[in-house]
BAVO-440428 format. One record per residue (C-alpha): residue number from 1; residue in one letter; x, z, y. Coordinates in pm, 1 decimal, decimal comma. Each point is the difference from the previous one (the first is absolute). Layout:
<atoms>
<atom><pos>NUM</pos><code>A</code><x>X</x><z>Z</z><y>Y</y></atom>
...
</atoms>
This chain:
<atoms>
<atom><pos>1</pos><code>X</code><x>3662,6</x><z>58,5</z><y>-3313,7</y></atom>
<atom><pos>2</pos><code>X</code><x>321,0</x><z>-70,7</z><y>172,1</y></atom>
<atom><pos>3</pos><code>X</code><x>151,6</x><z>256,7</z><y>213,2</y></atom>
<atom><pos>4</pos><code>X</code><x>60,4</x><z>-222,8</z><y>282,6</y></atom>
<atom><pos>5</pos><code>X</code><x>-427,2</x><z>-53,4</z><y>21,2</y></atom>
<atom><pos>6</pos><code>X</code><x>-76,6</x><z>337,8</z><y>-27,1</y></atom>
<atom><pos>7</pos><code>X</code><x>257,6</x><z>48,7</z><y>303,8</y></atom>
<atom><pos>8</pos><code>X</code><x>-148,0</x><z>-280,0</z><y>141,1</y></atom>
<atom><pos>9</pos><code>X</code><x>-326,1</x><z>152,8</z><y>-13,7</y></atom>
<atom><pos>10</pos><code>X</code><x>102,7</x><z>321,3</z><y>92,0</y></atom>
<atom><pos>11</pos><code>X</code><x>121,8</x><z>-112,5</z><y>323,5</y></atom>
<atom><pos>12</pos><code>X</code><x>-317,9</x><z>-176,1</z><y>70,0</y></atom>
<atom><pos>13</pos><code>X</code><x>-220,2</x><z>265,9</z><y>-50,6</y></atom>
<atom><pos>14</pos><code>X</code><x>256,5</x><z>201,9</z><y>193,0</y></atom>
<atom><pos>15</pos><code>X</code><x>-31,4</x><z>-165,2</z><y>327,0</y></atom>
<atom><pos>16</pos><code>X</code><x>-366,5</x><z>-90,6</z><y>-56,0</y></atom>
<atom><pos>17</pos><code>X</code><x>-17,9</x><z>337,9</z><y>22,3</y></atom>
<atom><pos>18</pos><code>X</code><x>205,7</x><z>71,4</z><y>272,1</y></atom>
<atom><pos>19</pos><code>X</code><x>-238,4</x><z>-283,9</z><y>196,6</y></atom>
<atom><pos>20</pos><code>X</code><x>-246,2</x><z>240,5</z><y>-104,5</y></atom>
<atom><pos>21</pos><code>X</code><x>110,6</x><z>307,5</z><y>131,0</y></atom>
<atom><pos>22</pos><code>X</code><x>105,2</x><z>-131,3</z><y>337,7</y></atom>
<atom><pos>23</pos><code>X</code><x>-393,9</x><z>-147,5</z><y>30,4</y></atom>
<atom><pos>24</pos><code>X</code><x>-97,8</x><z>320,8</z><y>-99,2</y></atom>
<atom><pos>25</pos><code>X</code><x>218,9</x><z>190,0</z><y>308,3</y></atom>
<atom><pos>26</pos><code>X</code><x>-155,8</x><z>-259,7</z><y>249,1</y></atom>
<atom><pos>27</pos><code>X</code><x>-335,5</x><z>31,0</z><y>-98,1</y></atom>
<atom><pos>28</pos><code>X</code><x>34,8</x><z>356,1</z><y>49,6</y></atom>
<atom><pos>29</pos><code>X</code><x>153,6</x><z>-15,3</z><y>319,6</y></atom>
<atom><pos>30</pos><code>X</code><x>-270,2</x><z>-253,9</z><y>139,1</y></atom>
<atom><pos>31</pos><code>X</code><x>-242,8</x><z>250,3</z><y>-142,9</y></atom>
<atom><pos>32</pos><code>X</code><x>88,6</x><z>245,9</z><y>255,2</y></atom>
<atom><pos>33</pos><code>X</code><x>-229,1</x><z>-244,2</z><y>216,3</y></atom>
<atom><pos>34</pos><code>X</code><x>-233,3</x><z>-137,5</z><y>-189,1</y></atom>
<atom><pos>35</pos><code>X</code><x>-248,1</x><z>-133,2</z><y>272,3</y></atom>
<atom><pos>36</pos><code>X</code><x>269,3</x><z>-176,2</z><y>179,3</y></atom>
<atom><pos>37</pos><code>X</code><x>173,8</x><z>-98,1</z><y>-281,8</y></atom>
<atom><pos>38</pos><code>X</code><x>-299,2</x><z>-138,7</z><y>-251,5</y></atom>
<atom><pos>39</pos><code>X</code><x>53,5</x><z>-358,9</z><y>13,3</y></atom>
<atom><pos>40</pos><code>X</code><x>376,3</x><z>82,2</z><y>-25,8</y></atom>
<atom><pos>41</pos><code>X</code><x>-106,8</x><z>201,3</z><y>-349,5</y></atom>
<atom><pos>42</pos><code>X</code><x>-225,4</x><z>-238,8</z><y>-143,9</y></atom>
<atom><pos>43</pos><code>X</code><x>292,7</x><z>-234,8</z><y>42,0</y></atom>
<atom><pos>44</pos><code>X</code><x>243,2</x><z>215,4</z><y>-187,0</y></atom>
<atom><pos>45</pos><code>X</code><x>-245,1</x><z>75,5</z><y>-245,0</y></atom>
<atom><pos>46</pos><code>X</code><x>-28,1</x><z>-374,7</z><y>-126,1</y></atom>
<atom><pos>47</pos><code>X</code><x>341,4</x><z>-50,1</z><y>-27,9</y></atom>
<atom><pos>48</pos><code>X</code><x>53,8</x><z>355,4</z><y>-191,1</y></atom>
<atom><pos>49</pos><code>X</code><x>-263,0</x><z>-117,8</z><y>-152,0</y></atom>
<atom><pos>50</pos><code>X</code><x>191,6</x><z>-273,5</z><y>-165,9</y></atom>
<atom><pos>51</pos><code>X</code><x>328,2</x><z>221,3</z><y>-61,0</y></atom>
<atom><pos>52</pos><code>X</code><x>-186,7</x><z>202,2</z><y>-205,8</y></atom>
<atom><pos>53</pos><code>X</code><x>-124,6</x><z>-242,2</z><y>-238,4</y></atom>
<atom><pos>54</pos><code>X</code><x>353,6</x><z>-125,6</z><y>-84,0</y></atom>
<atom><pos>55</pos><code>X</code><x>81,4</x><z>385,2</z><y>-121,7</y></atom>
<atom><pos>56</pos><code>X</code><x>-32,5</x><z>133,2</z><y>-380,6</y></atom>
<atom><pos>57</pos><code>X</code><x>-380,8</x><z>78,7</z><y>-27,9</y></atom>
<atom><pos>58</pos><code>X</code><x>80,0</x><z>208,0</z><y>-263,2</y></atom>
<atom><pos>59</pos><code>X</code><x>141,6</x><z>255,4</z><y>196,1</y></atom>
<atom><pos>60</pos><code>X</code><x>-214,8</x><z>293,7</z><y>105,2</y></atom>
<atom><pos>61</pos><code>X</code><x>160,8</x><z>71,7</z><y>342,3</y></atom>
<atom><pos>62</pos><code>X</code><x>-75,9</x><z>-400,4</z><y>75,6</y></atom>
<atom><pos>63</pos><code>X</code><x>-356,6</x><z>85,2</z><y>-176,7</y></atom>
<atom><pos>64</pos><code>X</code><x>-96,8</x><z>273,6</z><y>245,9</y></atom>
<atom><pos>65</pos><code>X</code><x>171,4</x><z>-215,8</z><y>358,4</y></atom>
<atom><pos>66</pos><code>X</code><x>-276,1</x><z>-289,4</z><y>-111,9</y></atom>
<atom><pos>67</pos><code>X</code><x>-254,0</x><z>257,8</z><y>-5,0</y></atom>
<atom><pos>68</pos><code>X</code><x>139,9</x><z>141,9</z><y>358,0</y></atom>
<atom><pos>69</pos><code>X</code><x>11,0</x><z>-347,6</z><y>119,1</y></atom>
<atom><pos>70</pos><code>X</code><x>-383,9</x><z>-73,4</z><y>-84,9</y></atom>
<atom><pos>71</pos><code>X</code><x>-99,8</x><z>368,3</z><y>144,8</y></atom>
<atom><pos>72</pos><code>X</code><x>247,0</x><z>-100,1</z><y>305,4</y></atom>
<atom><pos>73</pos><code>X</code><x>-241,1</x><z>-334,8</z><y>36,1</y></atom>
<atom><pos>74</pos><code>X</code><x>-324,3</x><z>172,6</z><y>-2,8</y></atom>
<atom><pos>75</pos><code>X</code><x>156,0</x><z>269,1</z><y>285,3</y></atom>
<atom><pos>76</pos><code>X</code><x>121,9</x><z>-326,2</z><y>219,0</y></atom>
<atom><pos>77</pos><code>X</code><x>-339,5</x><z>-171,0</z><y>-37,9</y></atom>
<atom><pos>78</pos><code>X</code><x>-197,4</x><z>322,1</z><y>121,2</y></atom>
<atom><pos>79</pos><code>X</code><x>270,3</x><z>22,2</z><y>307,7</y></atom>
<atom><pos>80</pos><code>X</code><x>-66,0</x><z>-355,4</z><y>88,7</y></atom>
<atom><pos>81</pos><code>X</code><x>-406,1</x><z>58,6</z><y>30,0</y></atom>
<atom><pos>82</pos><code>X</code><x>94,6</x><z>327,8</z><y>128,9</y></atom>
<atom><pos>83</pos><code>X</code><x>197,8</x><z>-238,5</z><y>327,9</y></atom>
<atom><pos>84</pos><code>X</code><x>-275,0</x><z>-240,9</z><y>13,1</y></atom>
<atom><pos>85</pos><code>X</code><x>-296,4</x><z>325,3</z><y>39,7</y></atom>
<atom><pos>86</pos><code>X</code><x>263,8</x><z>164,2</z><y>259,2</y></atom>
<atom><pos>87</pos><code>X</code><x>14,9</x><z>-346,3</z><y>190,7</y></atom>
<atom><pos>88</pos><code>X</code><x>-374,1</x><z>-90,9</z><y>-5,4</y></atom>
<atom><pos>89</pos><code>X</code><x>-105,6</x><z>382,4</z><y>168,8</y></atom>
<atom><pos>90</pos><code>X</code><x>291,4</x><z>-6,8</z><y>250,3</y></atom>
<atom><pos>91</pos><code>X</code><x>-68,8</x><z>-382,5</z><y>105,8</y></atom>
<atom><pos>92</pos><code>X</code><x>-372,5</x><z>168,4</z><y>23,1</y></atom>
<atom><pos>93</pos><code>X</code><x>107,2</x><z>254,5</z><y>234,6</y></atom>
<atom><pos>94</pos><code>X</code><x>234,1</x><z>-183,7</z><y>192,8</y></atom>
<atom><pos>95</pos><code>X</code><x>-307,5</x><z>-228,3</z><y>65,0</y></atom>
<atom><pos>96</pos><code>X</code><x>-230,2</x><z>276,6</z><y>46,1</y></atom>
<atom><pos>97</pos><code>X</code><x>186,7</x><z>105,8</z><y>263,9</y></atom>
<atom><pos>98</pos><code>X</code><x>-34,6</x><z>-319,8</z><y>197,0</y></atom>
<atom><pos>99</pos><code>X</code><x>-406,5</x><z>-54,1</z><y>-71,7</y></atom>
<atom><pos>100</pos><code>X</code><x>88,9</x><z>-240,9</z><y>-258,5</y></atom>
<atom><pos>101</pos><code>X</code><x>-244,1</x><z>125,2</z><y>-315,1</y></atom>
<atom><pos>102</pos><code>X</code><x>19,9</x><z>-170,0</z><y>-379,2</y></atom>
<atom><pos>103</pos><code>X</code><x>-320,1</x><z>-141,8</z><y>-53,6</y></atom>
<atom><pos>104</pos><code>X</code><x>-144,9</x><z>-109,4</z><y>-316,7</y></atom>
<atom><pos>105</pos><code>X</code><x>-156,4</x><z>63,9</z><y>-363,3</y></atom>
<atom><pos>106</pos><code>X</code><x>323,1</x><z>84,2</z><y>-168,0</y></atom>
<atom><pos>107</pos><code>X</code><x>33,1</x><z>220,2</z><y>279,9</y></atom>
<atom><pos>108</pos><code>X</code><x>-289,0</x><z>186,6</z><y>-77,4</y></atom>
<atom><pos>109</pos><code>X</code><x>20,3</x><z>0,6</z><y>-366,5</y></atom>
<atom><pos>110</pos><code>X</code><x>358,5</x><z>-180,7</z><y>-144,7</y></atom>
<atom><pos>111</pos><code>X</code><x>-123,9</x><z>-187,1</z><y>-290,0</y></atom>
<atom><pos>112</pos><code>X</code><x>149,8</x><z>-282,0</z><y>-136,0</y></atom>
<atom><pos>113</pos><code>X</code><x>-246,9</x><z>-207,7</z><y>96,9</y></atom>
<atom><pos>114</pos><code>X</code><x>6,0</x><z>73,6</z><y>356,4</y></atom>
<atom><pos>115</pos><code>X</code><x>330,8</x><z>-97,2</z><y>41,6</y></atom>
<atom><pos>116</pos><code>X</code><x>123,0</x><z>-297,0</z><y>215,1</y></atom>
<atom><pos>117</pos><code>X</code><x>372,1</x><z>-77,3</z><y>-21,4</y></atom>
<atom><pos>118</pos><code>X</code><x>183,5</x><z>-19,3</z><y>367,8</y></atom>
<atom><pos>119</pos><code>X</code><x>334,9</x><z>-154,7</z><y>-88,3</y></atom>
<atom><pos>120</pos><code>X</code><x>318,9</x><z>-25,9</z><y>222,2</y></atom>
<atom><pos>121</pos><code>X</code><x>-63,5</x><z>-307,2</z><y>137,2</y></atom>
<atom><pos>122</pos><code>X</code><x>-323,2</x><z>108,3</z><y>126,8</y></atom>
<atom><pos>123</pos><code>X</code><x>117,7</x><z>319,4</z><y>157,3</y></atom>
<atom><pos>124</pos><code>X</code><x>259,1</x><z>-173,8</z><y>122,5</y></atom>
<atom><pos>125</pos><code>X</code><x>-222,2</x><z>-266,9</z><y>207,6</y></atom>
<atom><pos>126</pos><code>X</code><x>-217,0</x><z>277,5</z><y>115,4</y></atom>
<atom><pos>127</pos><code>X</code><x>325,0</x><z>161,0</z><y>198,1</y></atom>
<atom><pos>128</pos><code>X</code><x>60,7</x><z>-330,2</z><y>168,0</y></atom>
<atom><pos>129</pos><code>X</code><x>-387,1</x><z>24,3</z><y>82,0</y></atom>
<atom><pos>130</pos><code>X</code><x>56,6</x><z>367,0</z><y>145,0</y></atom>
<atom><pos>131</pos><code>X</code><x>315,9</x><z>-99,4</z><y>170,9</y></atom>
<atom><pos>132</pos><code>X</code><x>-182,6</x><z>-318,6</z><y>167,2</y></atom>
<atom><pos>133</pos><code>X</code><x>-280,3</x><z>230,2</z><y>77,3</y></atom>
<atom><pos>134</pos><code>X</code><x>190,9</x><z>244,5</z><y>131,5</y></atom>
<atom><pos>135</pos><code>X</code><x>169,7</x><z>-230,7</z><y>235,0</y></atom>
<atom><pos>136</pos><code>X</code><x>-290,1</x><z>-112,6</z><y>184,0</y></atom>
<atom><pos>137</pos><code>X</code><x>-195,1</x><z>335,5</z><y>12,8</y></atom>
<atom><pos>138</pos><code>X</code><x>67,3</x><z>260,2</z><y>120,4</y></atom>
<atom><pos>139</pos><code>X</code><x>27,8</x><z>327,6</z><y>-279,7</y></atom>
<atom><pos>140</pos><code>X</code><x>23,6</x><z>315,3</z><y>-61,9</y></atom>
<atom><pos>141</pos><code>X</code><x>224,8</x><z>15,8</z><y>-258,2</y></atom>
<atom><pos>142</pos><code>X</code><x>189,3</x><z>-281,3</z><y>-33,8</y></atom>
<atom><pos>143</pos><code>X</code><x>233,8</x><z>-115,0</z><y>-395,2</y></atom>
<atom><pos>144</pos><code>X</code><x>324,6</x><z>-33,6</z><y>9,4</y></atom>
<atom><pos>145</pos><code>X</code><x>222,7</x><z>-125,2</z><y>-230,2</y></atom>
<atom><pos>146</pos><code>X</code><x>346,6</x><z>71,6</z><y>-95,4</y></atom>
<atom><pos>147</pos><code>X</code><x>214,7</x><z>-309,2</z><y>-92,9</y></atom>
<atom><pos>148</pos><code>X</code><x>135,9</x><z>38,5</z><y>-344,1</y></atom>
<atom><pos>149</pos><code>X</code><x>384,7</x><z>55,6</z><y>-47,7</y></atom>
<atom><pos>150</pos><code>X</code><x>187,6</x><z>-148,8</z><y>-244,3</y></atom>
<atom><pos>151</pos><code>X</code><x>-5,7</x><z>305,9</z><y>-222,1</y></atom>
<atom><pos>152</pos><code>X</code><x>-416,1</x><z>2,1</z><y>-11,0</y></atom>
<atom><pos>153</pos><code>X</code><x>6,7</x><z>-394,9</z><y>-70,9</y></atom>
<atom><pos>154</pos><code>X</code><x>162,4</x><z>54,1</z><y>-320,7</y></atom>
<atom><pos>155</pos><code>X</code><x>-302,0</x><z>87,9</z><y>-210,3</y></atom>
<atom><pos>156</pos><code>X</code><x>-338,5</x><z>-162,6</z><y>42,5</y></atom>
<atom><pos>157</pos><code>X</code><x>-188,9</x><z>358,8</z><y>41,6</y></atom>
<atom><pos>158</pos><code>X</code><x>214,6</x><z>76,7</z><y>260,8</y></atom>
<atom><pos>159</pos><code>X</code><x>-114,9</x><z>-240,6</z><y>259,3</y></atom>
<atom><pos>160</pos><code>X</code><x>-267,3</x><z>-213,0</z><y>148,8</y></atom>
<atom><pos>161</pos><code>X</code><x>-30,1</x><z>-340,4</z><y>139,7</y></atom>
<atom><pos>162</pos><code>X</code><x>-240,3</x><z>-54,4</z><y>272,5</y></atom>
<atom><pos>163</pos><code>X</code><x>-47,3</x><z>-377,6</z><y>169,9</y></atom>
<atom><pos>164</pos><code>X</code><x>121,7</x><z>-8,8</z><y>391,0</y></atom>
<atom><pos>165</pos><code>X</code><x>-236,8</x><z>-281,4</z><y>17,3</y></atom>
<atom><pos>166</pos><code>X</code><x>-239,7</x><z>-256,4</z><y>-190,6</y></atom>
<atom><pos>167</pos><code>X</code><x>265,8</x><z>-159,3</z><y>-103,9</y></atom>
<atom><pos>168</pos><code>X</code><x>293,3</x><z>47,3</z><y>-273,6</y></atom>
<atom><pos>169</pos><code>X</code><x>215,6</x><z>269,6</z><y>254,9</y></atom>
<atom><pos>170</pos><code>X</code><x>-7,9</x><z>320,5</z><y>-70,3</y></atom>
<atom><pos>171</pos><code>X</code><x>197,1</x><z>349,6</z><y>-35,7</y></atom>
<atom><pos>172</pos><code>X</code><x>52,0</x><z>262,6</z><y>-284,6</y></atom>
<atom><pos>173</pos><code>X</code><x>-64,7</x><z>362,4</z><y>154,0</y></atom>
<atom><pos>174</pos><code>X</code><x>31,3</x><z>304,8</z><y>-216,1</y></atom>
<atom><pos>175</pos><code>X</code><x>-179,4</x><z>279,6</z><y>194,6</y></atom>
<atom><pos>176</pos><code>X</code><x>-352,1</x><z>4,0</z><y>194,5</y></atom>
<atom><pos>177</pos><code>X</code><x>-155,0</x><z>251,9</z><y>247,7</y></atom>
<atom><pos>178</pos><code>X</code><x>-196,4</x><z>59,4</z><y>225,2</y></atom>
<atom><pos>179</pos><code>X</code><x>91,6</x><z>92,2</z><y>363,2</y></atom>
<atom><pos>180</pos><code>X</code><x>-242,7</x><z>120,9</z><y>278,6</y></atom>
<atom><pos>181</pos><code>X</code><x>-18,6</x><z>-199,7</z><y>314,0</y></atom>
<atom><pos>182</pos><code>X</code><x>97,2</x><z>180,7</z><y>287,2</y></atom>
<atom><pos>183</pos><code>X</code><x>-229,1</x><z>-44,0</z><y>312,7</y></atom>
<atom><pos>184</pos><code>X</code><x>153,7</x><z>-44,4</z><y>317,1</y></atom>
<atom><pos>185</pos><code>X</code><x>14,1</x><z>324,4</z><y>172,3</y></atom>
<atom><pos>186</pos><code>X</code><x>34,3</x><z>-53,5</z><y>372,0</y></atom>
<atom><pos>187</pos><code>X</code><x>216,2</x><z>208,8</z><y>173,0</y></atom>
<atom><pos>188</pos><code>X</code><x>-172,2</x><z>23,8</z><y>316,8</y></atom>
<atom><pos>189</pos><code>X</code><x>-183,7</x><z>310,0</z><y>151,3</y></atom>
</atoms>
């Protein structure tokens, strides 16, 4: 082999590895915050993912990082169900706390068959429902919605789009809540 492809080579496995090393330094700084940062790992991930298979696989040290990687999978996986269990109780409390229960058999007893899927677009259509409903009776609590900034709009799971109306207008919020309807309070003795 010619010196000038084993420099070559050299050099490429150099700053492959370099790429490496500088994925490595922002996973581990995302990692600090790993809820709010998850979809911003798994991301990273995939595309370390594919820096890693252009390296030597000969090498132990590149051995025992594919090993990390796969245990460094399993760990994000168990985060992301650990999210979804933390959502699904506080949504149930938030709605506890305004008389709205969870009904149903999966409820009861979560089994896969019991399951019914409630998508975006239907959760979506049901706030326009509450917000029509809302504005023709009067409530207790009534939603409100926070318009999405720019920022939130960037990523999918950031935001929400709910219709203004039947037909194609809507707007993209980012944040719901629920505020309690103050009664007038007369002022008179």
């Amino acid at each position: 082999m010619e010196l000038e492809v084993i420099i070559e080579n050299l050099t490429k496995n150099y700053k492959n590895l370099q790429s490496v090393i500088k994925n490595l330094k922002e996973i581990f700084r995302l990692d600090k915050n790993r809820i709010d940062n998850i979809y911003k790992l798994k991301n990273k991930l995939t595309k370390f993912e594919k820096l890693i298979t252009n390296l030597d696989m000969t090498d132990n040290n590149i051995l025992n990082l594919k090993e990390w990687l796969n245990q460094y999978k399993l760990i994000l996986e168990d985060t992301t169900d650990q999210i979804k269990r933390k959502f699904g109780s506080e949504l149930e409390e938030q709605l506890n706390k305004f008389g709205l229960k969870l009904f149903g058999k999966f409820r009861e007893n979560p089994r896969k068959d019991y399951y019914k899927s409630y998508n975006r677009a239907d959760f979506s259509y049901d706030l326009y429902r509450i917000k029509e409903y809302q504005s023709k009776n009067t409530l207790q609590y009534n939603l409100c919605l926070r318009v999405a900034t720019r920022e939130f709009t960037k990523q999918r799971y950031n935001f929400l789009w709910v219709p203004d109306n039947e037909s194609d207008k809507g707007t993209t919020y980012s944040h719901l809540y629920f505020k309690e309807v103050l009664k007038n309070v007369s002022t008179e003795p």
